[in-house]
Each structure stands twice: as C-alpha cells, then as structure tokens.
Biopython code that builds the backbone (N, CA, C, O; Angstrom):
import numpy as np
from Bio.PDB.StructureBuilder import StructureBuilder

atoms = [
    (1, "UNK", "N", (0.714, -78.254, -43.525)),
    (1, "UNK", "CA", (-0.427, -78.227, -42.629)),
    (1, "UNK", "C", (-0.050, -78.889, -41.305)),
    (1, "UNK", "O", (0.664, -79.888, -41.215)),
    (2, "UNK", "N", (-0.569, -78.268, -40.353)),
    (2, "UNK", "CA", (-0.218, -78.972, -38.845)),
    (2, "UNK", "C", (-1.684, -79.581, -38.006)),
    (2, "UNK", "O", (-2.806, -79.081, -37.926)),
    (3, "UNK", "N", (-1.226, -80.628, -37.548)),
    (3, "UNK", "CA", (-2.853, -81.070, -36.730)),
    (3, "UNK", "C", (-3.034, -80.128, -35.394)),
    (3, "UNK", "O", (-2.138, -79.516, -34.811)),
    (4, "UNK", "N", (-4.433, -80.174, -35.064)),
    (4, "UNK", "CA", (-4.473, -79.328, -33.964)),
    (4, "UNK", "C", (-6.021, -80.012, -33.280)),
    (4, "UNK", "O", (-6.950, -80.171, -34.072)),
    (5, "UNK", "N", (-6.197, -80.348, -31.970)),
    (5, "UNK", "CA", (-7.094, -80.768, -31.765)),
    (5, "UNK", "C", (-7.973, -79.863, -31.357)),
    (5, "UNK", "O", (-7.729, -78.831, -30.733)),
    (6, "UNK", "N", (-9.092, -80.301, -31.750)),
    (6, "UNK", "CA", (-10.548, -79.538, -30.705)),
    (6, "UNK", "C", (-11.270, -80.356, -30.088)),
    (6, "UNK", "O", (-11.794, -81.373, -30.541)),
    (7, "UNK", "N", (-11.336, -79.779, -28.643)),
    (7, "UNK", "CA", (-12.436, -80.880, -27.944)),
    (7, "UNK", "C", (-13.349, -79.550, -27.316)),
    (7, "UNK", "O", (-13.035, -78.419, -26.945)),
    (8, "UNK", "N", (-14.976, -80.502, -27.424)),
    (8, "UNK", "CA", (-15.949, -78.966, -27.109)),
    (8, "UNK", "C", (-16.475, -80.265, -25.379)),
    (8, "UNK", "O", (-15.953, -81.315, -25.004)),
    (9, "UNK", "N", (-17.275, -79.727, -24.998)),
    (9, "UNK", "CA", (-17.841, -80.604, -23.931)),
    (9, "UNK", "C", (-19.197, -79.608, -23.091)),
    (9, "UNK", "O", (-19.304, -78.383, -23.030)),
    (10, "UNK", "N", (-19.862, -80.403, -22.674)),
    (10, "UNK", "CA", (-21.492, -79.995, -22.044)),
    (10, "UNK", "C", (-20.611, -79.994, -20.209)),
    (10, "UNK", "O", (-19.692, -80.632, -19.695)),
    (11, "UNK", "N", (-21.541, -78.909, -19.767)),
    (11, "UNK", "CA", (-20.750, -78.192, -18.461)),
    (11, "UNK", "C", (-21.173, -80.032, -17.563)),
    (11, "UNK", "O", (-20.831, -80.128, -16.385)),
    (12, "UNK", "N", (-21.792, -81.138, -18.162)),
    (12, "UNK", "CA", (-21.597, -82.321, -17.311)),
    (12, "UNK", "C", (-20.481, -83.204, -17.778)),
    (12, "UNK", "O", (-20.396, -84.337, -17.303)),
    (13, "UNK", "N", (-19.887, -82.915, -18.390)),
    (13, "UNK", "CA", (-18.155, -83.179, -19.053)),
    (13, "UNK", "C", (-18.325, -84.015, -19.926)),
    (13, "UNK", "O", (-17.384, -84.770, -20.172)),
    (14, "UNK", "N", (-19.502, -84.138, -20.626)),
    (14, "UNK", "CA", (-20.031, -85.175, -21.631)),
    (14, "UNK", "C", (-19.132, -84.437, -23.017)),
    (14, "UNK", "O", (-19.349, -83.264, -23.322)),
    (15, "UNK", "N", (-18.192, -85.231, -23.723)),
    (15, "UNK", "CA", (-17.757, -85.024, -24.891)),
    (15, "UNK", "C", (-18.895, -84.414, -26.262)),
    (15, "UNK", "O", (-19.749, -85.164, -26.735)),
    (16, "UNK", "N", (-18.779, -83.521, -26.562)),
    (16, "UNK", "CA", (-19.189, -83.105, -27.498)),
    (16, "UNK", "C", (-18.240, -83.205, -29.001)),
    (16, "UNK", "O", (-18.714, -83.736, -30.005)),
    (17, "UNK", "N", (-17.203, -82.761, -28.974)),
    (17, "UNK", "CA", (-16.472, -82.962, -30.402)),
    (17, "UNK", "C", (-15.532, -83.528, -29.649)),
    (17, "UNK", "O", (-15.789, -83.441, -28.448)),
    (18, "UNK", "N", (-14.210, -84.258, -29.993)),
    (18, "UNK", "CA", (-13.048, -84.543, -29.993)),
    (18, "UNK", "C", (-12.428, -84.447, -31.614)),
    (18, "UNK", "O", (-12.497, -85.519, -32.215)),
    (19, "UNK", "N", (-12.088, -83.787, -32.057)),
    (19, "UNK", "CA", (-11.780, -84.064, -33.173)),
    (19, "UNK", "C", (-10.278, -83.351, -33.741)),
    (19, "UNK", "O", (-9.848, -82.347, -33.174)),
    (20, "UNK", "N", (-9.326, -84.148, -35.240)),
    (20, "UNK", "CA", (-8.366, -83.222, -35.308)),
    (20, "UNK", "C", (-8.721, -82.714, -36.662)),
    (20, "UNK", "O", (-9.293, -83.149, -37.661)),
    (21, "UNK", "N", (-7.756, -80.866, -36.023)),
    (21, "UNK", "CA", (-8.690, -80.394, -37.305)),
    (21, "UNK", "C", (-7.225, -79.849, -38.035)),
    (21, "UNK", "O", (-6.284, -80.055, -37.269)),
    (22, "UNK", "N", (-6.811, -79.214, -39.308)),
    (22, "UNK", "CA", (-5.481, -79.096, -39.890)),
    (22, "UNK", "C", (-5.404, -77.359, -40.201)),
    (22, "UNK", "O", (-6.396, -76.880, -40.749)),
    (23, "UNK", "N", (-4.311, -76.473, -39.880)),
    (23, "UNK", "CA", (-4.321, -75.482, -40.040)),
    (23, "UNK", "C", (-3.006, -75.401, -40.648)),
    (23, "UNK", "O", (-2.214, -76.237, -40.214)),
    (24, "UNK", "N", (-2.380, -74.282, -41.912)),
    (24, "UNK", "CA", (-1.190, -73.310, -41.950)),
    (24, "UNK", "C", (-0.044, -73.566, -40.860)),
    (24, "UNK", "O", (1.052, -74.125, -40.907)),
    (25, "UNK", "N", (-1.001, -72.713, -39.543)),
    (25, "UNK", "CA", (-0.089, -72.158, -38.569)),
    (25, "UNK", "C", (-1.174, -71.997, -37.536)),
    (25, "UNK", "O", (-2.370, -72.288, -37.578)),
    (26, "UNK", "N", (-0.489, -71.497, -36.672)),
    (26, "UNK", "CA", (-1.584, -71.331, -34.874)),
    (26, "UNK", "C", (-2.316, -69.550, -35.593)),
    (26, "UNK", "O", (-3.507, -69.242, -35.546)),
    (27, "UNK", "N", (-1.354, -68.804, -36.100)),
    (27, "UNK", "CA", (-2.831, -67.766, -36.541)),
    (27, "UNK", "C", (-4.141, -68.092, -37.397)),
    (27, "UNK", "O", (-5.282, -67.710, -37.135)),
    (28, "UNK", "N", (-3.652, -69.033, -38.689)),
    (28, "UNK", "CA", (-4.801, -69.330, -39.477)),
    (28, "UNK", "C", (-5.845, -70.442, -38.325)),
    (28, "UNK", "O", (-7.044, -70.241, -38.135)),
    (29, "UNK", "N", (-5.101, -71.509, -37.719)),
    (29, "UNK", "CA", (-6.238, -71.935, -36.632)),
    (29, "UNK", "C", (-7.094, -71.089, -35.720)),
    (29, "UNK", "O", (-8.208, -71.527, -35.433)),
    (30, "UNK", "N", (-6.684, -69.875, -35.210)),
    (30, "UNK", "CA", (-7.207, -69.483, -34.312)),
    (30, "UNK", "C", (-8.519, -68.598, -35.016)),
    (30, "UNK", "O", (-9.545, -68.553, -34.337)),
    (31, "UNK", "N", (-8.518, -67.895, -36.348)),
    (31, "UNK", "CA", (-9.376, -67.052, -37.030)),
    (31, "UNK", "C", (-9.989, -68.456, -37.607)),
    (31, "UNK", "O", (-11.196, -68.556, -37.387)),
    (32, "UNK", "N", (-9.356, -69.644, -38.353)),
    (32, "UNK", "CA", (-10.650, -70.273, -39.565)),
    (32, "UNK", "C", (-11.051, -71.302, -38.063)),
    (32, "UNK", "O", (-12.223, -71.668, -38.151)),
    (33, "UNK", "N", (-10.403, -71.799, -36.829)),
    (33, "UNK", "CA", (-10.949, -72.359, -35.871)),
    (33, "UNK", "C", (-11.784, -71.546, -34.980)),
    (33, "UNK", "O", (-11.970, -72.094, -33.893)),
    (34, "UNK", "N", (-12.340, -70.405, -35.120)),
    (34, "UNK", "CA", (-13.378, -69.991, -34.400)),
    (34, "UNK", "C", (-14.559, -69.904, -35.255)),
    (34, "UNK", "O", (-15.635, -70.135, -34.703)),
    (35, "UNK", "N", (-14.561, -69.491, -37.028)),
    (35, "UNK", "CA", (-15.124, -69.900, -37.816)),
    (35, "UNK", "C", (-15.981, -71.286, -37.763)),
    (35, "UNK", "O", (-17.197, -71.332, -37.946)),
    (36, "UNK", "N", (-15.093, -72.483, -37.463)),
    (36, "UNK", "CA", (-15.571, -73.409, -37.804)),
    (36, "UNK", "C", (-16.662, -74.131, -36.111)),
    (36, "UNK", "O", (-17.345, -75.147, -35.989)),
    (37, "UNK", "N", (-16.410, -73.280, -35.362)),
    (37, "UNK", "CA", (-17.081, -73.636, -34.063)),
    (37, "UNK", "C", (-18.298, -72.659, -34.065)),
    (37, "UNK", "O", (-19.351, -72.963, -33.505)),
    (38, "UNK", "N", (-18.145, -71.685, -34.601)),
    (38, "UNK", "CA", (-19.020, -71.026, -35.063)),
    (38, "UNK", "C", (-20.289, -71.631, -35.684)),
    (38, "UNK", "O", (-21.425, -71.651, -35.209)),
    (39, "UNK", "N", (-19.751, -72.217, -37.092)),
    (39, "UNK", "CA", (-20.777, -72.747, -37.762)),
    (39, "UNK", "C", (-21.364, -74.460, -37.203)),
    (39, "UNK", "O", (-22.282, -75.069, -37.753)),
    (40, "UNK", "N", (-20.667, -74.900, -36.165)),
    (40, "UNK", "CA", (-21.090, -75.772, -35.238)),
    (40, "UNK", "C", (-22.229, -75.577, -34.459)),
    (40, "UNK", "O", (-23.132, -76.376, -34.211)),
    (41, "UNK", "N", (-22.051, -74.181, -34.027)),
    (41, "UNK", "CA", (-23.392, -73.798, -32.877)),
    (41, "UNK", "C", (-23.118, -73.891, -31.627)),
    (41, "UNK", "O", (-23.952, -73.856, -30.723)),
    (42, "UNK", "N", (-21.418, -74.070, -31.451)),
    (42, "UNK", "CA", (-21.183, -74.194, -29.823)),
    (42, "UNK", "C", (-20.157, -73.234, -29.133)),
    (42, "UNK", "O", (-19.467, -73.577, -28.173)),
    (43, "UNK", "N", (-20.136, -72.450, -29.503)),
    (43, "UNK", "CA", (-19.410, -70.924, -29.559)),
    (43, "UNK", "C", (-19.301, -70.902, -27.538)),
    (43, "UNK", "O", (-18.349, -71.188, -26.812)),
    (44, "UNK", "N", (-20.299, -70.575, -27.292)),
    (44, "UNK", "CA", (-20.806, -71.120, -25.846)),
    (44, "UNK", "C", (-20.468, -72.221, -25.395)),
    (44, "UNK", "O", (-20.506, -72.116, -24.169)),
    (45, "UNK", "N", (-20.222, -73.018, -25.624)),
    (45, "UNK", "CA", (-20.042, -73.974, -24.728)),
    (45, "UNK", "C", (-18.459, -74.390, -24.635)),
    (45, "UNK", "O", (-17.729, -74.158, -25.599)),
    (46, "UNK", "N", (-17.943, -75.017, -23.436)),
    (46, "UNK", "CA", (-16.892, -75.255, -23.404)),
    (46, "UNK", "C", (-16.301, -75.894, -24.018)),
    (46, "UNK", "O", (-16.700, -77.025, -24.296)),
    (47, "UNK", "N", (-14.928, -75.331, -24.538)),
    (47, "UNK", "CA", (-13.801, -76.156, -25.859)),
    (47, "UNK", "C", (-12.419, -74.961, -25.546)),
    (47, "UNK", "O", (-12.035, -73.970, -24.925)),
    (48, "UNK", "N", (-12.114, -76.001, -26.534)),
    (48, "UNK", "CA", (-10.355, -75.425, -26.937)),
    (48, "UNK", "C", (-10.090, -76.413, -27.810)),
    (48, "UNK", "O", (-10.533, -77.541, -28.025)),
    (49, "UNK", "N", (-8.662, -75.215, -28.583)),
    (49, "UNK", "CA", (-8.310, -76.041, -29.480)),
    (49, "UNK", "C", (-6.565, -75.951, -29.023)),
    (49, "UNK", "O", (-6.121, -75.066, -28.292)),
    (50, "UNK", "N", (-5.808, -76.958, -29.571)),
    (50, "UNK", "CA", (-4.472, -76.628, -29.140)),
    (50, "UNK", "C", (-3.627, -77.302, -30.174)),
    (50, "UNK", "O", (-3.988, -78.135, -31.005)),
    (51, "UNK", "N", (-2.362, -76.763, -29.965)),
    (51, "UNK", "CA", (-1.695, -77.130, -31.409)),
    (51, "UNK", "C", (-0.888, -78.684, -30.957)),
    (51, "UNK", "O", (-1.199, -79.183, -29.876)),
    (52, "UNK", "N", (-0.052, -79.252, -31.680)),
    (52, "UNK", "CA", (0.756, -80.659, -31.502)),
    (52, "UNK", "C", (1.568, -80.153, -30.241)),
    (52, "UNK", "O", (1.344, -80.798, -29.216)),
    (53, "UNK", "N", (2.024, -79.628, -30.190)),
    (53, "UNK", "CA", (2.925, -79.156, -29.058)),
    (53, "UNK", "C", (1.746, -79.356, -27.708)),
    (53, "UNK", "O", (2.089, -80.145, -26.827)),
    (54, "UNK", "N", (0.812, -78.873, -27.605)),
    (54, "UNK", "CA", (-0.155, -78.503, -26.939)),
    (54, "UNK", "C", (-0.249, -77.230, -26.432)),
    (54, "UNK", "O", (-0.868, -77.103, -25.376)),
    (55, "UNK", "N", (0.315, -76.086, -27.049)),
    (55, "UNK", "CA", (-0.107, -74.970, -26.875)),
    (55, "UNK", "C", (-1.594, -74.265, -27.284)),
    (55, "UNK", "O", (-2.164, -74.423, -28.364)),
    (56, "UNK", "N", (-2.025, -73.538, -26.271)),
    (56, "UNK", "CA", (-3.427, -73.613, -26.242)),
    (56, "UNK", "C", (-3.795, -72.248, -27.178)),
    (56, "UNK", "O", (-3.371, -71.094, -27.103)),
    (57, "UNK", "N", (-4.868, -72.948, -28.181)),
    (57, "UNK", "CA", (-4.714, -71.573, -29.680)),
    (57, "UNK", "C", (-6.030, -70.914, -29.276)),
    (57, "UNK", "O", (-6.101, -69.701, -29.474)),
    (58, "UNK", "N", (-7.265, -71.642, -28.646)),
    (58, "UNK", "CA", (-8.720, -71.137, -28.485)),
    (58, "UNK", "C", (-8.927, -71.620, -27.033)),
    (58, "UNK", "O", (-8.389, -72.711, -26.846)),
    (59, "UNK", "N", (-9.273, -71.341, -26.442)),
    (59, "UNK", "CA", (-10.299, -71.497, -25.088)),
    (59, "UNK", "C", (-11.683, -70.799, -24.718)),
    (59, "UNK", "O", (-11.791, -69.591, -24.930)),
    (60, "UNK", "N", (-12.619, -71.432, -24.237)),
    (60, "UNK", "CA", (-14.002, -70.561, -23.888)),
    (60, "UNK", "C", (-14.402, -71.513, -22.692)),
    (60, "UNK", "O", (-14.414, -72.744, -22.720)),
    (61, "UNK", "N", (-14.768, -70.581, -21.502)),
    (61, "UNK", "CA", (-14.944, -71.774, -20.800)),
    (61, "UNK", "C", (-16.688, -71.464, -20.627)),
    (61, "UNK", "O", (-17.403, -72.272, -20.033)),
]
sb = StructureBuilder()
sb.init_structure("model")
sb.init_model(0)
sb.init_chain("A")
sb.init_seg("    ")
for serial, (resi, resn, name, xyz) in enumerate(atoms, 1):
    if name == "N":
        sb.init_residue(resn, " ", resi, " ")
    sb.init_atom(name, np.array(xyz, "f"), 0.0, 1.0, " ", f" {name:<3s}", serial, name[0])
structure = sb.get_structure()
C-alpha cells in the first residue's frame, strides 16, 4: 500500500480535509479516491489528491 494525500478546501482557502489516505497504486487511488470524495459530499469543491512522489492522481478546481 502507498500513502497518498488529499486535501479538499472552501474557494476562501479554509481547509476542509487534509488527510492521508492508502492505495495499491495511482490507478486504484484515482477510481476508489473519487469514490471516497464522493461519499464525502465534496465532489465540487476544490481538492486533489497526489501520490508520495507528489504526482498529481485527482484534481477539481
């Protein structure tokens, strides 16, 4: 499993999640990490997730 962070935030740059979340690989993050922002309720609002490296797996701005 690899860590991968997600940070979501309100368009006044107020932190909403910071959190690390654990995937397979950057494909299983990118399908079960839109899942899980999904069932958050913030699909809309600005985030990304990115892997240890910091390559960027999700973005929505």
């Amino acid at each position: 499993m690899e860590n991968y962070r997600f940070t979501a935030f309100e368009k006044t740059g107020e932190t909403l999640f910071d959190e690390v979340w654990n995937f397979a690989n950057d494909d299983a993050a990118k399908i079960e990490g839109q899942k899980q922002i999904e069932e958050k309720g913030i699909a809309e609002k600005t985030h990304r997730l990115v892997n240890s490296s910091g390559k960027l797996i999700l973005f929505h701005v």
